[in-house]
C-alpha positions as CSV (number, residue, x, y, z in Angstrom):
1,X,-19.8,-19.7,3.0
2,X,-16.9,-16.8,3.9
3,X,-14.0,-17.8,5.5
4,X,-11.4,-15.1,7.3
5,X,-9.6,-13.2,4.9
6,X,-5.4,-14.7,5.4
7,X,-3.9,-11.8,3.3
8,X,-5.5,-9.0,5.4
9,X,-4.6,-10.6,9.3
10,X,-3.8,-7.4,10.4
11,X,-7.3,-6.4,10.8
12,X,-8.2,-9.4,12.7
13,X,-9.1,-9.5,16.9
14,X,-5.8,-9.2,18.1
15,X,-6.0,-12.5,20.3
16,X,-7.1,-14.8,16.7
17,X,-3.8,-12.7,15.1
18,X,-1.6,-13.9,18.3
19,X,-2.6,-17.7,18.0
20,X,-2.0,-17.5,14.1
21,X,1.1,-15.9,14.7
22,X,2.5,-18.0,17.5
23,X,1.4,-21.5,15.9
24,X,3.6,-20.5,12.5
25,X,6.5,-19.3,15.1
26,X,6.1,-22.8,17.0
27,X,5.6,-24.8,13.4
28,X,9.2,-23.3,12.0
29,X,11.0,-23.8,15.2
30,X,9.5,-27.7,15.5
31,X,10.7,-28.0,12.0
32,X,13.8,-27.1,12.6
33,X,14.2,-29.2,15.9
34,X,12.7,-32.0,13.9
35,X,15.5,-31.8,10.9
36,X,18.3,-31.6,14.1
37,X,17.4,-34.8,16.0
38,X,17.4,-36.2,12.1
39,X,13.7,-36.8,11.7
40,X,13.9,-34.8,8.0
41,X,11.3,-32.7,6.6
42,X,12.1,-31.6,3.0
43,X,9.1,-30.0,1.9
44,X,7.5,-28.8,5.2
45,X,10.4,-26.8,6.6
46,X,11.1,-24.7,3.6
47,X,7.5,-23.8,3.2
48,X,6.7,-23.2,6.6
49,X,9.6,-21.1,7.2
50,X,8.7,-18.9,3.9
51,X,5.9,-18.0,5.6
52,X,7.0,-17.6,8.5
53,X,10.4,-15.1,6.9
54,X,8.8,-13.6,4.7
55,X,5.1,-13.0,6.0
56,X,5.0,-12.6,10.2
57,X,7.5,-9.9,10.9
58,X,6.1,-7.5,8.2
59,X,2.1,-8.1,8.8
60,X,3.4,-7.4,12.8
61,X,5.0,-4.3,11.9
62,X,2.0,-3.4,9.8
63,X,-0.4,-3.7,13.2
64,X,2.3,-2.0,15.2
65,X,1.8,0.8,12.7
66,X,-2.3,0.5,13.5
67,X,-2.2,0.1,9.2
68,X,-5.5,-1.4,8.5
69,X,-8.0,-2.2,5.7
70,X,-5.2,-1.9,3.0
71,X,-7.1,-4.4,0.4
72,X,-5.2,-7.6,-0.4
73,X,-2.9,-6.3,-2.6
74,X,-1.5,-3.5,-0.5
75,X,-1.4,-5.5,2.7
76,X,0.4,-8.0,1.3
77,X,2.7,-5.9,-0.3
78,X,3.7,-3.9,2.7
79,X,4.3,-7.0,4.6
80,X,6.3,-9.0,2.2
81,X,8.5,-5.8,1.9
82,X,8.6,-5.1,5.7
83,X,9.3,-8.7,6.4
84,X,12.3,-8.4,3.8
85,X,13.8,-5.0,5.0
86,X,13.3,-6.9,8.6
87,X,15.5,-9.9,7.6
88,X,18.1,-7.9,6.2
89,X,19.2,-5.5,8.9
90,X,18.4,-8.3,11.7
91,X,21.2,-10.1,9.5
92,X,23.4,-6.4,9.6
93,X,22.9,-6.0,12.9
94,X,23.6,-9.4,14.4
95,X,27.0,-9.2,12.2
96,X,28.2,-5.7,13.6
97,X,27.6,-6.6,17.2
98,X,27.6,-10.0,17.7
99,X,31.6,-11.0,17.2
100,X,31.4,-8.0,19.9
101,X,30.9,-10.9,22.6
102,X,32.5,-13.4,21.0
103,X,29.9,-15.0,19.1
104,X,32.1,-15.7,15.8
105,X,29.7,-17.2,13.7
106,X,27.2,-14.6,14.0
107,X,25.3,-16.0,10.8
108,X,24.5,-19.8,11.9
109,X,21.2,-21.1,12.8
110,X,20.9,-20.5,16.5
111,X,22.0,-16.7,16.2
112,X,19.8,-16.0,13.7
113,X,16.6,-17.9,14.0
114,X,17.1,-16.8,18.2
115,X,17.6,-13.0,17.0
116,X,14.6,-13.2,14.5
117,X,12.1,-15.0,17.6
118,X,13.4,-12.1,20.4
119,X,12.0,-9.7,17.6
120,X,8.9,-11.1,16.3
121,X,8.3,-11.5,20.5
122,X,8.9,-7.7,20.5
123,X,6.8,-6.6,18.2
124,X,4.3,-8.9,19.2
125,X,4.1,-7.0,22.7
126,X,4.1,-3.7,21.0
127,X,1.5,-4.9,18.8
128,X,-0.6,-5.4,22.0
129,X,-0.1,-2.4,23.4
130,X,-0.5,-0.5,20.5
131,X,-3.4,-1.9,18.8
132,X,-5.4,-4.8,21.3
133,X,-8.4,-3.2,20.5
134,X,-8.7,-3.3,16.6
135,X,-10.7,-5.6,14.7
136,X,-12.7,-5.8,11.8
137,X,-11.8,-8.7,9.9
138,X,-12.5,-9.0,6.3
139,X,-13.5,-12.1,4.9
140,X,-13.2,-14.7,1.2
141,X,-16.3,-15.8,-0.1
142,X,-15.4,-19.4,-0.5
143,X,-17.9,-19.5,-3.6
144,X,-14.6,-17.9,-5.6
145,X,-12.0,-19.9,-4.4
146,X,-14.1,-22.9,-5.7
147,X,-15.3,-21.0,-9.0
148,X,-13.8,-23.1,-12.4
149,X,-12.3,-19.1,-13.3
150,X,-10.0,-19.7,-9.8
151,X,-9.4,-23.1,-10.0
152,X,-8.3,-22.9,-13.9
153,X,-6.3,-20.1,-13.3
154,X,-4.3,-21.6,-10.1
155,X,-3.3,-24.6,-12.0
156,X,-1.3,-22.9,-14.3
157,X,1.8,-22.2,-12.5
158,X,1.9,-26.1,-11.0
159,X,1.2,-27.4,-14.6
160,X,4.4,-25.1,-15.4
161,X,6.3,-26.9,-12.5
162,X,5.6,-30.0,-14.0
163,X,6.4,-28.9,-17.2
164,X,9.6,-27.8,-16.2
165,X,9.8,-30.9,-14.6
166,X,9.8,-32.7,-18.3
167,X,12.0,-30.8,-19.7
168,X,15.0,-31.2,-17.0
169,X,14.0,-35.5,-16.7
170,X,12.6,-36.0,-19.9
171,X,13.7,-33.2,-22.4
172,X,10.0,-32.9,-23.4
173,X,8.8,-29.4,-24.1
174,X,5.4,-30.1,-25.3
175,X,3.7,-29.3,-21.6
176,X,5.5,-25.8,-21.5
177,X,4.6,-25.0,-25.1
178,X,1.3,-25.0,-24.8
179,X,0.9,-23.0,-21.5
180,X,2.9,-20.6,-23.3
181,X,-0.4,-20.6,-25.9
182,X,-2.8,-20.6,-23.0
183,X,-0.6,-17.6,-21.3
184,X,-0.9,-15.9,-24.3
185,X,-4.9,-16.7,-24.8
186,X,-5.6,-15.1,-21.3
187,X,-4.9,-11.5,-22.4
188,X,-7.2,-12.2,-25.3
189,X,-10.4,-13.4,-22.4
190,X,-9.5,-10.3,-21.0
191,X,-9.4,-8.1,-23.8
192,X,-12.5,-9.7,-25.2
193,X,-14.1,-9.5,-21.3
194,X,-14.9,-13.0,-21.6
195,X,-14.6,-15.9,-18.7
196,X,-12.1,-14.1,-16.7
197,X,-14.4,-11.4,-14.4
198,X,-12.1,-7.7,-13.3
199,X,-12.3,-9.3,-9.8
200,X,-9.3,-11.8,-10.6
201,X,-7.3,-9.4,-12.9
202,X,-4.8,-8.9,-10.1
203,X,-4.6,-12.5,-9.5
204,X,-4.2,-13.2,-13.2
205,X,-1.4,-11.1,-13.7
206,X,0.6,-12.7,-10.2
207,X,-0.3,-16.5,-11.9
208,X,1.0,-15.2,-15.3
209,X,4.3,-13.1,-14.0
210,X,5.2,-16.1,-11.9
211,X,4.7,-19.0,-14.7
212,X,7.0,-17.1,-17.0
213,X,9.1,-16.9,-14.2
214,X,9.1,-20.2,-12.8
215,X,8.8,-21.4,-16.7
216,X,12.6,-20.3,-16.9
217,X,14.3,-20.2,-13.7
218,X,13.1,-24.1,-13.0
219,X,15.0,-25.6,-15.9
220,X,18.1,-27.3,-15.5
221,X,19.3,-27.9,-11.1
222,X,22.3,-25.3,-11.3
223,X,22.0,-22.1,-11.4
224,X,22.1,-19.9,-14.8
225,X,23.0,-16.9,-16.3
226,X,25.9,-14.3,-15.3
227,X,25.4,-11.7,-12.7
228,X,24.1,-14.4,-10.6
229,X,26.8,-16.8,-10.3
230,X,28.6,-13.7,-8.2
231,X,25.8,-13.4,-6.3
232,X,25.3,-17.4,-5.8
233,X,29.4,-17.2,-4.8
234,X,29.1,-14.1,-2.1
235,X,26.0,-15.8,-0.1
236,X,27.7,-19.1,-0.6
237,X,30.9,-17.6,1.0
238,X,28.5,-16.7,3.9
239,X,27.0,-19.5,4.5
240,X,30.2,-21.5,4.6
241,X,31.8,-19.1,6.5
242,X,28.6,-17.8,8.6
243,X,30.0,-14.3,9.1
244,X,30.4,-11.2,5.9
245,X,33.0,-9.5,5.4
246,X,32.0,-5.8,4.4
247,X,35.2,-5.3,3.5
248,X,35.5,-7.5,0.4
249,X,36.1,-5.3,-2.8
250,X,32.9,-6.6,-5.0
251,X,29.2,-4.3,-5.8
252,X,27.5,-7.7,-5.5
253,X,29.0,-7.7,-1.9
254,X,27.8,-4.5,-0.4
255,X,24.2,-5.2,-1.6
256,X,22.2,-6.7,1.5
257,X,19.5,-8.2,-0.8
258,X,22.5,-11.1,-1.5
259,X,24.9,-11.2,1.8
260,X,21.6,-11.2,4.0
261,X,18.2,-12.2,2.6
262,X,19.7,-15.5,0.8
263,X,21.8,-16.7,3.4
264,X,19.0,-15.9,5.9
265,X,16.7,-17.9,3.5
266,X,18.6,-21.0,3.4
267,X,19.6,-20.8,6.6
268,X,16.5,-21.1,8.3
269,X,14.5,-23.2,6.0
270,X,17.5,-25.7,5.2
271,X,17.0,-25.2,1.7
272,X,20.2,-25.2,-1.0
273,X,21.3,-22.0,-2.4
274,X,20.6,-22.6,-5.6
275,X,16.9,-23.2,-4.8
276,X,16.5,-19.6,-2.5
277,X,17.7,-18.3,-6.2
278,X,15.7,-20.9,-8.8
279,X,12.5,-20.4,-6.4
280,X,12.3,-17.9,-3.8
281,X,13.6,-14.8,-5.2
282,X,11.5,-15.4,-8.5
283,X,8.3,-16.2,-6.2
284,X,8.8,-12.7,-4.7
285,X,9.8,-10.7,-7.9
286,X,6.7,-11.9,-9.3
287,X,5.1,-9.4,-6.8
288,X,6.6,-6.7,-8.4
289,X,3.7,-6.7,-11.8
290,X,1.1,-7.7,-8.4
291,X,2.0,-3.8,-7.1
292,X,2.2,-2.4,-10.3
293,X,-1.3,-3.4,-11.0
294,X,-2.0,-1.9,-7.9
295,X,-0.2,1.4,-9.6
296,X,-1.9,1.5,-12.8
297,X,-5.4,0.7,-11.4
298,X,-5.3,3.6,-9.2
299,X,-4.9,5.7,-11.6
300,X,-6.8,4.4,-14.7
301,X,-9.0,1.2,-14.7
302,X,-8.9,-2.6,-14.4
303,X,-8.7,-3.0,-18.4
304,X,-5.8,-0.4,-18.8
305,X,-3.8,-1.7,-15.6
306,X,-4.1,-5.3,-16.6
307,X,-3.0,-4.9,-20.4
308,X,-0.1,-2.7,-18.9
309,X,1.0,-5.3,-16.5
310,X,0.6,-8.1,-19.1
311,X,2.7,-6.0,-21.3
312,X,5.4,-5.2,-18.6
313,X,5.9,-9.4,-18.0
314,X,5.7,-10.1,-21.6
315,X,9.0,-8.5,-22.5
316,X,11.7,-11.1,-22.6
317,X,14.4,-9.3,-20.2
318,X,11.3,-10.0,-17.2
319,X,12.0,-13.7,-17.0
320,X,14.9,-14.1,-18.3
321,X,17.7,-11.6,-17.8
322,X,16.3,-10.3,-14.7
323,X,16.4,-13.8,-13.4
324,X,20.5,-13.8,-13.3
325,X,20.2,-10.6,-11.4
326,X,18.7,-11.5,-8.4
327,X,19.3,-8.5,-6.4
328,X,17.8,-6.0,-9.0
329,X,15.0,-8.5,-8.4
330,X,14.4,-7.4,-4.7
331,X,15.3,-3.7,-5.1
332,X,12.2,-3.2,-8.6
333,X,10.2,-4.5,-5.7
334,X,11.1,-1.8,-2.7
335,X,11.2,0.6,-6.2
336,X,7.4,-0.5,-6.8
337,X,6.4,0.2,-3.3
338,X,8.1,3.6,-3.6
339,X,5.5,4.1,-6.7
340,X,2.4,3.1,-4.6
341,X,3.5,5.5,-1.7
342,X,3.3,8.0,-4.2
343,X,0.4,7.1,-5.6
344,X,-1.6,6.7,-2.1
345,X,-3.5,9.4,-1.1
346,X,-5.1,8.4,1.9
347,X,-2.4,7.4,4.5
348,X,-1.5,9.2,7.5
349,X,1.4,11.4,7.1
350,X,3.5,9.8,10.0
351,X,2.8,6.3,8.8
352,X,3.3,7.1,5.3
353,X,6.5,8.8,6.2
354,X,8.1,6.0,7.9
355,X,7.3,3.6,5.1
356,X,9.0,5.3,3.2
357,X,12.1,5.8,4.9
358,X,12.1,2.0,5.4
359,X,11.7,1.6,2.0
360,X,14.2,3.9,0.7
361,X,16.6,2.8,2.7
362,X,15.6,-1.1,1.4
363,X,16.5,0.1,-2.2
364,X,19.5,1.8,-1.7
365,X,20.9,-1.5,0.0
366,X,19.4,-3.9,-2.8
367,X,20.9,-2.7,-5.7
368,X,22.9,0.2,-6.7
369,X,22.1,0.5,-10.0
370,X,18.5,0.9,-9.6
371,X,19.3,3.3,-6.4
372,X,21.2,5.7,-8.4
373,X,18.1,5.9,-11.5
374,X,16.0,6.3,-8.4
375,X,18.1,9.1,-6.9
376,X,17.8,10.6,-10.1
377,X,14.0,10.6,-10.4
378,X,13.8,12.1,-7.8
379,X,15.9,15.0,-7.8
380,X,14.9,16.1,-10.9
381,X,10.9,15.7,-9.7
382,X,12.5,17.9,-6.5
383,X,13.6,20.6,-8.7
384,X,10.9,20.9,-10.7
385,X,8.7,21.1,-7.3
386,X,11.4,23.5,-5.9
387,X,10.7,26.1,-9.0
388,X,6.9,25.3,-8.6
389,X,6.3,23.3,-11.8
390,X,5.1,20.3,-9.2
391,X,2.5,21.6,-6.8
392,X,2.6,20.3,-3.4
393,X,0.4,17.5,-2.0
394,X,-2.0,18.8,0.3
395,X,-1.5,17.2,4.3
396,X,0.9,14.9,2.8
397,X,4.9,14.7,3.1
398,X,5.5,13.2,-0.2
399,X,9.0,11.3,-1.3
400,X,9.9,13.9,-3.8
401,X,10.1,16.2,-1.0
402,X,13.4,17.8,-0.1
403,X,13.6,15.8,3.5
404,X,13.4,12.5,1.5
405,X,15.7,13.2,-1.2
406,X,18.6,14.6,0.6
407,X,18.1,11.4,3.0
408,X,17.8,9.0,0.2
409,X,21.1,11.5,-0.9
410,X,22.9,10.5,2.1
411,X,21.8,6.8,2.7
412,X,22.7,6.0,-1.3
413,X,26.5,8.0,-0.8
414,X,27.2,6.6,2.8
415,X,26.3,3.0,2.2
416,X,28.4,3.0,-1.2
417,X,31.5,5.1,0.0
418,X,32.1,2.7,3.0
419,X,31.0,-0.6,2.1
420,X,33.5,-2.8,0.4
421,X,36.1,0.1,0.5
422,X,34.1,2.5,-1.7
423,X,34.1,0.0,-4.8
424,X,30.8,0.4,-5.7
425,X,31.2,4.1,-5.6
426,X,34.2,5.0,-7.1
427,X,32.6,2.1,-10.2
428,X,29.7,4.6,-10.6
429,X,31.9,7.6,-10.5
430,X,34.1,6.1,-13.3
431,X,30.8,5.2,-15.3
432,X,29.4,8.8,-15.1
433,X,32.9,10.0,-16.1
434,X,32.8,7.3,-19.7
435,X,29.3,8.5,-20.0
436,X,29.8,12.0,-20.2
437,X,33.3,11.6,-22.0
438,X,32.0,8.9,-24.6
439,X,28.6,11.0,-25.0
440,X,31.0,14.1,-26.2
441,X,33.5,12.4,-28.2
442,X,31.8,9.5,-29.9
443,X,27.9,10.7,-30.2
444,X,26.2,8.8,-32.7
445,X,29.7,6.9,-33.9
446,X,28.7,3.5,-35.3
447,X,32.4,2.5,-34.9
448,X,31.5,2.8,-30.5
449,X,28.4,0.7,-30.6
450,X,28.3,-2.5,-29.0
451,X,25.7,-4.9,-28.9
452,X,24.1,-3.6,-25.9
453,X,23.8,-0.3,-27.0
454,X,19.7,1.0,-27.7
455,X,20.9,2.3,-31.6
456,X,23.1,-0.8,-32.9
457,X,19.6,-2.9,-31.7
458,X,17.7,-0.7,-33.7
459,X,19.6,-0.3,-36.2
460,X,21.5,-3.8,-37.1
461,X,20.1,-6.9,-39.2
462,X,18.1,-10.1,-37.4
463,X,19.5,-13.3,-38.3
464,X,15.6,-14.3,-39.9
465,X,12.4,-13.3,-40.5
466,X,11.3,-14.1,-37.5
467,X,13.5,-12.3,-35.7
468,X,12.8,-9.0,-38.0
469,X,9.0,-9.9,-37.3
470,X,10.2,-9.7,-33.4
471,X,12.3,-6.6,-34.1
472,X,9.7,-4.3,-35.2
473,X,7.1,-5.7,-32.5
474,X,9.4,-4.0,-30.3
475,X,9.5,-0.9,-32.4
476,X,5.9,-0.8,-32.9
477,X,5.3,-1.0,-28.7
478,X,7.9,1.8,-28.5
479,X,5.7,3.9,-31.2
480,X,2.6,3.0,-28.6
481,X,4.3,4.7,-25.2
482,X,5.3,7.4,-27.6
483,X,2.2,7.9,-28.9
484,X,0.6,7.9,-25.2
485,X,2.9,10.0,-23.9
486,X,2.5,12.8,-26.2
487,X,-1.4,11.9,-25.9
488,X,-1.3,12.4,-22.0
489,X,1.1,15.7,-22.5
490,X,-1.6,17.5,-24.9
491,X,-5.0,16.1,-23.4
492,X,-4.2,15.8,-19.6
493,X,-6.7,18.2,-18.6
494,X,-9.4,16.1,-20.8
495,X,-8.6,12.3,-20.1
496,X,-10.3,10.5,-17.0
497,X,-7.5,9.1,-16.0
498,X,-5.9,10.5,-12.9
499,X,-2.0,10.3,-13.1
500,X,0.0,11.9,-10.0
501,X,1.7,14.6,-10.9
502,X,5.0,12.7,-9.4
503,X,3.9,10.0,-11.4
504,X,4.0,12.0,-14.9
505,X,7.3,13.3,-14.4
506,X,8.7,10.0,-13.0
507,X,7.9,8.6,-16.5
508,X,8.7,11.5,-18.6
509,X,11.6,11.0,-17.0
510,X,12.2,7.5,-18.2
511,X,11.1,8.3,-21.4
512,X,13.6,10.6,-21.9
513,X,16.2,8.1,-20.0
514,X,15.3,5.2,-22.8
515,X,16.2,8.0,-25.4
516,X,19.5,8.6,-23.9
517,X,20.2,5.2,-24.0
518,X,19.7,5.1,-27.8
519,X,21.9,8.4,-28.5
520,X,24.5,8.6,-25.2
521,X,27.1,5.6,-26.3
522,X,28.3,4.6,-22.9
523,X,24.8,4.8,-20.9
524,X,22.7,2.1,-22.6
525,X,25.8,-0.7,-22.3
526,X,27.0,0.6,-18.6
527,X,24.0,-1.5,-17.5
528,X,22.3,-3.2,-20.7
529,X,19.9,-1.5,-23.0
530,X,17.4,-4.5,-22.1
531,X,17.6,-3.9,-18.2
532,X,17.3,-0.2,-19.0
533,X,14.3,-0.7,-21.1
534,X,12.7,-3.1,-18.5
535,X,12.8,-0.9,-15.5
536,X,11.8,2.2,-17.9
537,X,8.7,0.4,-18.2
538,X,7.8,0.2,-14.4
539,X,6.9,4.0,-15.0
540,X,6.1,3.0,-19.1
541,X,3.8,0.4,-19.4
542,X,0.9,2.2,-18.6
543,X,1.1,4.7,-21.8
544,X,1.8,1.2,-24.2
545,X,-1.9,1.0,-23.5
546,X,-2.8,4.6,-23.6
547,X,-1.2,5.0,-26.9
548,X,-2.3,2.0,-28.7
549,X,-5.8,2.7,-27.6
550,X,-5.4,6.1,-29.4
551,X,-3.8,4.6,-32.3
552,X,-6.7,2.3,-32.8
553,X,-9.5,4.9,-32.0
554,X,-7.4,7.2,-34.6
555,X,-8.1,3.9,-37.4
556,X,-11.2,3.8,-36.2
557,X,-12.1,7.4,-37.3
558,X,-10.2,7.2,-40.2
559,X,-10.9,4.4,-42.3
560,X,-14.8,4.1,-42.6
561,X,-15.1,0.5,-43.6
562,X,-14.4,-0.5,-40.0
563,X,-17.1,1.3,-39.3
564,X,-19.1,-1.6,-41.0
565,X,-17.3,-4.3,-37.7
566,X,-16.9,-1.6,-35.2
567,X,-16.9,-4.4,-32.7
568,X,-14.5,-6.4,-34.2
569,X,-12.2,-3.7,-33.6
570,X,-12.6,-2.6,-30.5
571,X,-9.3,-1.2,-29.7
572,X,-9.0,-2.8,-26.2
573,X,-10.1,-6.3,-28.2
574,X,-7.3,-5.1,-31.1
575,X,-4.7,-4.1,-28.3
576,X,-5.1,-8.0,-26.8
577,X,-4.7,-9.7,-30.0
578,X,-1.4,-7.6,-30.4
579,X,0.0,-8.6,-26.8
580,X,-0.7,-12.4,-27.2
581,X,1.4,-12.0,-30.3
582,X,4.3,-10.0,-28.7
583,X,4.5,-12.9,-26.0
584,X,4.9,-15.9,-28.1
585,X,7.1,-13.9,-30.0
586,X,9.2,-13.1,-27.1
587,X,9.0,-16.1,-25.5
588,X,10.6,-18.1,-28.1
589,X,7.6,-20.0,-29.0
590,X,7.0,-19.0,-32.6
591,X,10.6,-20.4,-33.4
């Protein structure tokens, strides 16, 4: 039995996509009528109205834009990103224009959920016009939604919900400890190719990313960690006051993936702030290892892209530090699309330059941090193109071009230098200038090293064994991506893998960034060695792989009494073992 494939509406007959459409549209607004004549609905209205936010507007933009037959993964990519970028300049928008005619609350209900309707109405009609004629709808064999692999799998992230559950009533950890062990046991199945089939790789790695997530952001009912009690205050401050003030001196104020999306989110579903931050934003950064899958696989295989993405959520700083930053959440996410844009080869050129306009545009106002490292891959990867080093793409207007970086120029400088009174920008200004001045003055001084800072980690003492054990996991998974880098710099004309050329220099890039961040004394602390590290490895995580798989083939070859168990050392099977180590050991659980 096949059932219409949800994730891939797009592609449907145009009058089943209206009804589907329409009836979520009509379930969030009877929600919402229901909760104002006092009939409550806790549960429904929040979860209705996710779907509805964060799923209609982008899969209409996606049919407005004829994009079909995507796959799963893409499709739903695109639209949760369009569907975000949506929200937040709806949210711009009806703030800029709408105290205009005297509407002084701009941000309320009515405004907003009456703005969002007159736009999903809009590009309903263009969708008609545009594409009325398309369909060839894809389809889920229900034999694998029903398959024990699927079912197993799913359960994970409740039984984490309930586990979290114990801890916060009960102070009982035992539930969480061992899905922690079963976590760590999946990369081993897959290592191993045993019970879990290539098919739900993808799917693995979502479950996994978001019950580490979920595993942390759930405990305690307030809200924890530091950047994110800013964050919790600014689109509190909205809420309460339903209107932003742009001109508030505060970087967490100029970025819209705060003042918009979370407001917008609570807002319209009637949930608290603090559960837009403990659920929502962690539900949708747990896309972000989804589309780097989607990255990796591309360009290697299933086994390389899902030990890479395994490896990219087992570092600590995933689901905990980026968890108290919640815009950086968002913005990886627009980053990550940016990556498959360049990655895609078979788009149209208008299409694929319009997404990534939207896209870039969607970074720069998430998070400025990540905008600026972005603005920096890229003009570098421009350069080299410019002196011919990076060939061009044939029929394709690609985002290292010079069109797209002197936009993504101009969108990063103008948003930053008027926003909040150019706080934001004269903060980085002032951190290049420490950088530059600390990097010649104090190089390599012990006496400047802080505890953020890439060589005082490497260099000072663990408070146990444990933690020394811990230490040079972290050093040995450095040694990997060093060793694959090298490997893809001396054998790229020999490996089957198929990197972009964008995509090499993108990481050799990062590479090089994670070693300033050792030896330049101001960079690494100016936004934490871990955070550096973590969004190093979006470009990384790939070459962990690559270079523990040449590692072991090198021990293979070496040492002939493996020779004797060749199969027990399968370096993909060897590569496994290692990651379900480097998990519990990160994770805590091994204390």
């Amino acid at each position: 039995m096949k059932i219409y494939n949800i994730f891939q509406i797009n592609d449907w007959e145009f009058k089943k996509f209206f009804i589907v459409v329409s009836m979520v549209q009509l379930a969030t607004w009877g929600t919402i009528v229901l909760d104002h004549i006092g009939l409550q609905t806790p549960i429904l209205r929040p979860l209705i109205a996710f779907i509805y936010l964060i799923f209609v507007p982008g899969i209409t933009i996606l049919r407005c834009l004829k994009l079909h037959n995507l796959g799963n993964i893409e499709t739903l990519l695109y639209t949760v990103g369009l569907s975000i970028t949506t929200l937040m300049f709806i949210g711009f928008f009806i703030n800029s224009f709408y105290p205009l005619f005297n509407i002084s609350k701009p941000l309320s209900l009515a405004p907003l959920i009456i703005t969002i309707t007159i736009v999903q109405l809009i590009l309903i009609i263009l969708c008609y016009m545009i594409d009325k004629n398309f369909s060839n709808p894809s389809f889920i064999d229900f034999k694998d939604i029903l398959s024990p692999t699927f079912l197993i799998l799913i359960l994970i992230p409740f039984l984490v919900v309930f586990g979290t559950f114990l801890v916060n009533f009960y102070t009982d950890s035992t539930l969480l400890m061992y899905l922690l062990l079963l976590i760590s046991t999946l990369v081993i199945l897959v290592g191993f190719d045993y019970l879990i089939p290539s098919k739900y790789y993808s799917f693995t790695i979502f479950l996994i990313a978001l019950s580490l997530l979920f595993h942390t952001s759930l405990i305690t009912m307030y809200i924890s960690g530091w950047d994110i009690q800013k964050e919790f205050y600014s689109s509190n401050f909205i809420i309460e006051n339903s209107l932003w003030d742009s001109t508030n001196i505060s970087p967490v104020n100029s970025t819209l993936s705060i003042v918009m999306l979370a407001p917008i989110f609570s807002i319209i579903s009637g949930m608290s702030q603090i559960w837009v931050f403990k659920i929502i934003y962690p539900l949708l950064f747990s896309l972000v290892p989804l589309g780097l899958y989607q990255v990796y696989q591309k360009q290697t295989n299933d086994n390389i892209a899902f030990l890479a993405c395994f490896f990219f959520v087992s570092l600590f700083t995933f689901y905990t530090e980026m968890l108290s930053v919640a815009r950086q959440e968002i913005a990886e996410l627009f980053l990550v699309l940016l990556i498959l844009l360049i990655v895609d080869t078979k788009m149209d050129r208008m299409k694929y330059s319009m997404l990534s306009i939207v896209f870039i545009f969607s970074l720069c106002v998430s998070h400025y941090a990540l905008s600026f490292i972005f603005l920096f891959l890229l003009s570098i990867t421009f350069l080299l193109r410019y002196f011919n080093v990076l060939p061009e793409r044939k029929n394709m207007t690609s985002i290292t071009g010079a069109t797209f970086v002197l936009l993504s120029f101009v969108i990063i400088l103008s948003w930053y230098a008027y926003i909040g009174n150019s706080y934001t920008f004269n903060t980085f200004v002032l951190t290049l200038r420490n950088i530059v001045i600390n990097s010649i003055i104090e190089l390599f001084s012990s006496t400047s090293s802080t505890d953020t800072q890439g060589l005082y980690l490497l260099t000072s003492k663990t408070g146990s064994l444990l933690h020394e054990i811990t230490k040079y996991l972290h050093i040995i998974s450095q040694v990997f991506i060093t060793i694959g880098v090298i490997s893809l710099l001396l054998k790229q004309s020999k490996t089957k893998m198929k990197f972009k050329k964008e995509y090499i220099i993108f990481s050799e890039l990062s590479y090089i960034l994670l070693l300033a961040g050792i030896v330049l004394p101001f960079l690494a602390s100016s936004i934490n060695t871990t955070r550096l590290y973590q969004i190093s490895l979006i470009f990384l995580a790939p070459f962990f792989v690559i270079g523990g798989l040449v590692f072991f083939d090198l021990v293979n070859s070496s040492i002939k009494v493996f020779r004797i168990s060749r199969g027990l050392v399968n370096p993909f099977k060897l590569l496994s073992v290692f990651l379900s180590i480097y998990l519990l050991f990160n994770s805590g659980w091994v204390y």
